[in-house]
Structure formats: structure tokens, C-alpha cells
N, C-alpha and C positions, 0 to 999 in steps of 0.2 A: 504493500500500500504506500503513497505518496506521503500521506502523514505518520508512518509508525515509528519513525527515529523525530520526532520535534522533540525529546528530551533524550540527550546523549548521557551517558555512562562516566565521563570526567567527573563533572561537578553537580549536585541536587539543587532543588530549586529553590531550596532553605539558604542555598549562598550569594543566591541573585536578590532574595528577601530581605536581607540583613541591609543593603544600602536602602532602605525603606527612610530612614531619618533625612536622603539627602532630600526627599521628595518634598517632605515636609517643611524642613526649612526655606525649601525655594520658595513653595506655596505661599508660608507664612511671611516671608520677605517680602515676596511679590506683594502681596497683599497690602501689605503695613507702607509698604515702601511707594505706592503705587496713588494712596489715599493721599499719603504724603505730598509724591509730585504733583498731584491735582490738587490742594493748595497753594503749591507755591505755582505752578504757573499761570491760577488766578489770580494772584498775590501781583505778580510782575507780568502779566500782561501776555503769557505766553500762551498764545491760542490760533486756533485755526478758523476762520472769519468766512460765516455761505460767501458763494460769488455767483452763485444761481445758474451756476453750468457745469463745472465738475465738481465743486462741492455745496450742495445739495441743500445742507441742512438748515436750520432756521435760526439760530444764532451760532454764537461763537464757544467753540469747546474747546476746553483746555487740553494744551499739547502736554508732553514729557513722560506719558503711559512707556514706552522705551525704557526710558531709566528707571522706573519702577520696575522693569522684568529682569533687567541689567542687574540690578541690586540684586535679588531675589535667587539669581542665577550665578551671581560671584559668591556669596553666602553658601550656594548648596554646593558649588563646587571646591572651597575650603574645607567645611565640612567631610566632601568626600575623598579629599585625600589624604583625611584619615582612615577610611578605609583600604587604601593601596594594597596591596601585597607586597611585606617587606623581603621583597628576595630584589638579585640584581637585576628584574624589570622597574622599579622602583622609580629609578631619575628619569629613567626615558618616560613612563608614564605621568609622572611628576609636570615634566617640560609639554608634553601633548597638553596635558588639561592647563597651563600656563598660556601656552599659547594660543590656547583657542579663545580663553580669557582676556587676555593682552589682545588680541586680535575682532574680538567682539567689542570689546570697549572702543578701539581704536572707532571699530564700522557703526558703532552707538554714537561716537562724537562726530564723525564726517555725517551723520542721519542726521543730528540732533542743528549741526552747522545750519543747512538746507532749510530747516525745520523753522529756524529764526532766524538765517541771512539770508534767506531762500541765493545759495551758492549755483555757479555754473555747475551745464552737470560734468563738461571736461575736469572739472576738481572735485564733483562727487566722481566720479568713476577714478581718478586717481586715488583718494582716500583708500577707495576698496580695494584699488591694487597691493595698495601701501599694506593694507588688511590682510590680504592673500601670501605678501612675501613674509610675514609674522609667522604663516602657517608653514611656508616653508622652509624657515630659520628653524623652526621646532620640530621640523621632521618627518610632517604629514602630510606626506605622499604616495602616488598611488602607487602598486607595486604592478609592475607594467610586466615584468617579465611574466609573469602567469598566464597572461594575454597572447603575448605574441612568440612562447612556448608552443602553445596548444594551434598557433595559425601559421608555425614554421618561420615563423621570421628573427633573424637573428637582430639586436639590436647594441652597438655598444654602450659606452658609457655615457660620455657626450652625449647621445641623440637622446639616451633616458632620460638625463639631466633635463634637458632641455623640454622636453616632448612631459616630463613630470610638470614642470614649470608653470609652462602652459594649459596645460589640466587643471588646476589647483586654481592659477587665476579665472581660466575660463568657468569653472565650477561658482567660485567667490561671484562675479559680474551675475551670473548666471541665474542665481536662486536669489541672491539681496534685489536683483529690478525683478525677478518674477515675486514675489513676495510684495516689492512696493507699489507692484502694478494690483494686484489683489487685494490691496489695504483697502479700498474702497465703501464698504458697508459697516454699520457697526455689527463689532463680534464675528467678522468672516476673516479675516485674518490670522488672528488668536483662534477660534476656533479649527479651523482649516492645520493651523502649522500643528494643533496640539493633535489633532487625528493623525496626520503623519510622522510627530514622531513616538506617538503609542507603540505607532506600526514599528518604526522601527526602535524602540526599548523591546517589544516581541522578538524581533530580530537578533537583538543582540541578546533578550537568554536566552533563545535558541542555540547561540552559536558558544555562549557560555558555558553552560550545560556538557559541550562537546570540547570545552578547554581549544577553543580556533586558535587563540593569543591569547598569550600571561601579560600584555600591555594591552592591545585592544580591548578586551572582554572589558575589564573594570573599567576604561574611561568613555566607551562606550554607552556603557551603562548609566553611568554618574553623569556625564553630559545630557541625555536621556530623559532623567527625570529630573536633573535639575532645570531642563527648557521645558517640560510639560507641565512642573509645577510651579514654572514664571509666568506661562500663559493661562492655566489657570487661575492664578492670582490677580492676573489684571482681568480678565475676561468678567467677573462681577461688576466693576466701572465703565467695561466696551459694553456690554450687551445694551440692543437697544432700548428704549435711548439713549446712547451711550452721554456718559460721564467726561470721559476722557478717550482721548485718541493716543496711538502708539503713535503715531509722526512717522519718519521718515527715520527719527534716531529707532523706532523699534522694529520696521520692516525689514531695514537692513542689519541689523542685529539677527534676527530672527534668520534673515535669507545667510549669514555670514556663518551660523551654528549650522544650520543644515546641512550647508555645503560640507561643513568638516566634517558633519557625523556621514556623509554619504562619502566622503572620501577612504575615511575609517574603515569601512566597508570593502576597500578598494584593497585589502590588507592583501587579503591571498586568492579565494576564488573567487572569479569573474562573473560568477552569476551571483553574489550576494552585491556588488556593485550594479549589479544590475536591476538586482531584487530594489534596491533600496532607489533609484531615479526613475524606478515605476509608482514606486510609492509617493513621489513626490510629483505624480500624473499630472494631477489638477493644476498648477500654478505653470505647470510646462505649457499644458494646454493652451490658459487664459494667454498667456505672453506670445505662444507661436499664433492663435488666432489675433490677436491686438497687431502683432506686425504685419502676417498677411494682408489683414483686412484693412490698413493705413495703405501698404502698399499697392493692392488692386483699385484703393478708390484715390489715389497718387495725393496722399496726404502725409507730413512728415512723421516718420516713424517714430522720433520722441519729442514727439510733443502731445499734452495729454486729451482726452475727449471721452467720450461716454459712451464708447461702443463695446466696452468688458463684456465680456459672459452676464454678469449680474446685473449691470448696467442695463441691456438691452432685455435682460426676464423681466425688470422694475419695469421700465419703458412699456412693455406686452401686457402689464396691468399685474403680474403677481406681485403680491404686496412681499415688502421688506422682509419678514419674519421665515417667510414663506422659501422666500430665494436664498436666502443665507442656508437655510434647513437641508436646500436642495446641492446647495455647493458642499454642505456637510456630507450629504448623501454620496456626490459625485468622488469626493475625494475617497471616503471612505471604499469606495469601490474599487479605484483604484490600488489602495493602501494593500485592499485585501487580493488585488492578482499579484501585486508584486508578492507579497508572503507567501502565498500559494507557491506560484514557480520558482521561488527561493528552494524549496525543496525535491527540484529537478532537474536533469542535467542542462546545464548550459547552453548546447545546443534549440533542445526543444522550448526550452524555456525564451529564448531569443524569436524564435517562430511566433510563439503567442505574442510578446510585446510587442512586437510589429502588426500582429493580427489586429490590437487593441487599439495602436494609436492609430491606422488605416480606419477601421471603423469610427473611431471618435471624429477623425477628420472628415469623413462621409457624413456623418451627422450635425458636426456643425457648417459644412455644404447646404443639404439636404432644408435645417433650420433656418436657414438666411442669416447666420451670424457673421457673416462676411459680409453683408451690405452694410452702409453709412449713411443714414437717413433721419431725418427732424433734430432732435435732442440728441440724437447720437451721433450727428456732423459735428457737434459743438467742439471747438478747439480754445486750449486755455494755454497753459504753461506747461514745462521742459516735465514727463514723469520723475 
């Protein structure tokens, strides 16, 4: 059977259990810390103001939700490197959760910039580069050679180097604009990223369980739920009506963590990388339809408008609650073929995600989310 090995023989499920306090702490951080920055950025003025074209709403909501997750999620990741295993995986895993750290904050200040200098985006997309070479100072990169073993290609050192480089940053760029193009409703952002990475905390004790890495497993994990219980914690101030918004400091934040836990992924075999960028379907989606559909109606590709996925369901008359539920749903579906084919070979599993995103693209064909029409020509500012 497909699922008769999901708990491997290494490690019991009682040892993936024990980081249970990091979760909590994030939650509670997030929480505490979240109420906080919505104080103070009513205090000083820091909000996000309707403009009655892409943002929608009827007054002004306070920005800095981001640094309430930020908090929440450096808290659970201290924490959780009290849990390490003290053997000689210890500094390398030490340096990974540092630097995902150090490299979130960085992409939480270059967000937070934008947020209240509304900056170019040539210097938000530098920040994230800036972001991405943190990840790669600390280590975290993909392991190529498992790849292109298995497709006979031989690669040296240099082109690794090089060809890791570029993966890493293109992953970073990647999930922080797919993420900030998706901030758009209240509670679809936060909710959206914490169903993915449920998916992937499932993942990782999966692969725990099966002892994959004495450095991946554990910081896997702790990254894991220390971001699902940061979005939980703000997601009580997002939901609508929301409170407070994540800004641009918490999309990219959020897209910045993903990236590295799907990199994480990349450790040894090629279908858990692959398992886990299916998982992450939905926001792939929303960004590859946004670009098409700017470029078939020769509109510029970033500059922002109202023709999102959710964008265009609101527009069709389903009310707000409604279409958040339903991008809840979409994601989740995705989350759950990526886990599925997580548990079979590489090959065939490759078949299917191709089978998936083919079909997804036929239906957003099929739906007319490729046309640019009323409200949804509307053109504003840089995403």
C-alpha cells in the first residue's frame, strides 16, 4: 500500500511530540506581540489607507501584523534550540535555524520599508536577494547531486555552486511576491500559508520518524511550528474584519520561511522537494495566473490590479467569507496531493504534478480568469 511506511522505524512519534512547547510559545508570542503592534501603529500613524481600487476597504487598518508573527516566531525558534540534539549535528543545525532567522528579519525589514516608504520594488527585490544570500552563508542549499545522479548528468563543483545559488535566490523572489500577491483579503494569507505548512510539519514527521537527517528533521520541525503558531496568533486580528494587516513586512516574511523550509526539503530525495512546491500549489497558481493574464491583456506585469483569483470570485458576487473558505479549500487540496505523492517514486509522482497543474490551468482557461474586465482593469501601484 502507498501509505503503510508514513511512520518509519528510526524515531516514534512521542519524539516529534516533545517540540510541542515550541508551538506554543510562537502562538503565545504571536498573539501578545501582534495586539501589541496594533497599538502602536495606531499610536504613530502606521496604516494602510482604502484607495477604492486595490485596497478595498472602508477605513484605515493598522499595518505591522508582520512583526507581531516575526516576534512570535524568533521566540519559538530560541526556544527550540533547546531542543537540538547534542551530538556533532548541533552547530550546523544551530547556524540553519540562525539563519533562517537572521534572514527573515532581514525580509520582515525590507517588507516593513515598502510598508511605510512604500520603496522601489528594484530595492525591494534587492533586500530579498540580500535575504536569500543569509540562506546561503548558513548552508541551505539544495542538494543537486540526487537530481542529476538519477538523470545521468554529471555536474562539477562550480556549476553546483553556482546553479545552488540561483535556486535559493530564485526560490527566496519566488514565494515572498507569491505570498504578497495573495495578501489581499483579510485572513487569506495567514490562513493559506498556515495550511501549507501543516502540510509540510506532516512532512517533516514523516520523514523524522524515518531518521532522513540528524540536522534537517529537528529544524524542520521547529521552523514548522514555530510559523504555524505565528500565523495562528495573528490570524484572531486578520480575520475579517480584520484588525490589523500583515503588510508587506509579513508576506514577505512568510514567502522568505517557506522558501527555506521547501529548500530543506531539497536535502536528499527529489520527490520530497517536490512533494513540498506542490504543496505550496495555490500561491504558485494565483502569481502564474496574475502574470499571464497582465500579459495576454498587455498590461504591466508588476504593477498591481484586481484580477487575483479572489479578486475576480468577490467581483462574481461570492461574498468575502465565502472566497477566503474556498482558497482555504483550494490550497488544502493541493497540500494534500503533494503529501500523497510524497510517498511514491519520483518518477510517477512527477506524472501526477504535471497532470495537476495542466488541469488547474485548463480551469482557470475554461473560468475566464485570464480576462481583465470592469474592476478588475483597475491599475494602482508596483505589487
Amino acid at each position: 500500500m502507498i501509505f503503510d511506511k508514513i511512520i518509519g522505524p528510526e524515531k516514534p512519534v512521542t519524539w516529534v511530540l516533545r517540540f510541542w512547547p515550541i508551538l506554543a510559545v510562537s502562538f503565545g508570542g504571536s498573539l501578545a506581540a501582534t495586539w501589541l503592534c496594533k497599538k502602536v501603529a495606531i499610536k504613530f500613524g502606521i496604516v494602510d489607507r482604502p484607495d477604492d481600487l486595490v485596497k478595498t476597504h472602508k477605513e484605515p487598518i493598522a499595518y505591522l501584523g508582520g512583526v507581531g508573527i516575526l516576534i512570535g516566531l524568533t521566540a519559538s525558534v530560541l526556544v527550540g534550540i533547546g531542543y537540538l540534539p547534542k551530538t556533532d549535528s548541533f552547530a550546523t543545525a544551530l547556524r540553519f535555524l540562525l539563519g533562517i532567522i537572521f534572514g527573515g528579519a532581514l525580509a520582515c525589514g525590507v517588507g516593513l520599508a515598502d510598508d511605510i516608504f512604500d520603496i522601489k520594488p528594484k530595492h525591494k527585490i534587492l533586500g530579498q536577494i540580500v535575504a536569500a544570500v543569509i540562506l546561503l552563508l548558513a548552508g541551505i542549499v539544495p542538494n543537486l547531486h540526487r537530481t542529476t545522479n538519477l538523470l545521468n548528468l554529471p555536474m562539477g563543483h562550480n556549476l553546483e555552486v553556482i546553479l545552488q545559488s540561483l535556486i535559493v535566490i530564485l526560490f527566496v523572489l519566488g514565494a515572498t511576491n507569491s505570498l504578497n500577491l495573495l495578501d489581499g483579503l483579510d485572513g487569506l494569507c495567514a490562513g493559506v500559508t498556515a495550511i501549507i505548512t501543516i502540510a509540510m510539519l506532516l512532512l517533516s514527521m514523516h520523514l523524522a520518524t524515518w531518521g532522513a537527517s540528524e540536522v534537517g528533521d529537528p529544524v524542520r520541525i521547529i521552523i514548522c511550528l514555530g510559523l504555524v503558531g505565528g500565523v495562528c496568533g495573528f490570524l484572531p486580528f486578520n480575520r475579517y474584519p480584520a484588525k490589523i494587516f500583515m503588510g508587506d513586512a509579513g508576506s514577505v516574511l512568510l514567502g522568505f520561511v517557506i522558501a527555506a523550509l521547501m529548500i530543506l526539503f531539497a536535502e536528499q530525495i527529489p520527490r520530497w522537494w517536490m512533494a513540498s512546491i506542490v504543496v505550496f500549489g495555490l500561491p504558485i497558481l494565483d502569481t502564474a495566473v496574475a502574470l499571464v493574464r497582465r500579459l495576454l491583456n498587455h498590461r504591466p506585469l508588476f504593477v498591481s490590479d484586481r484580477g487575483h483569483i479572489y479578486d475576480q470570485m468577490i467581483d462574481r458576487g461570492i461574498p468575502l467569507k465565502k472566497t477566503v473558505s474556498i482558497c482555504y479549500v483550494l490550497a488544502a487540496v493541493y497540500a494534500i496531493i503533494g503529501l500523497a505523492m510524497s510517498q511514491i517514486r519520483t518518477r510517477y509522482a512527477a506524472v501526477v504534478y504535471v497532470f495537476v497543474f495542466v488541469v488547474s490551468a485548463i480551469i482557470v482557461w475554461k473560468k475566464g480568469y485570464l480576462k481583465m474586465e470592469g474592476l478588475r482593469g483597475a491599475i494602482h501601484k508596483e505589487d
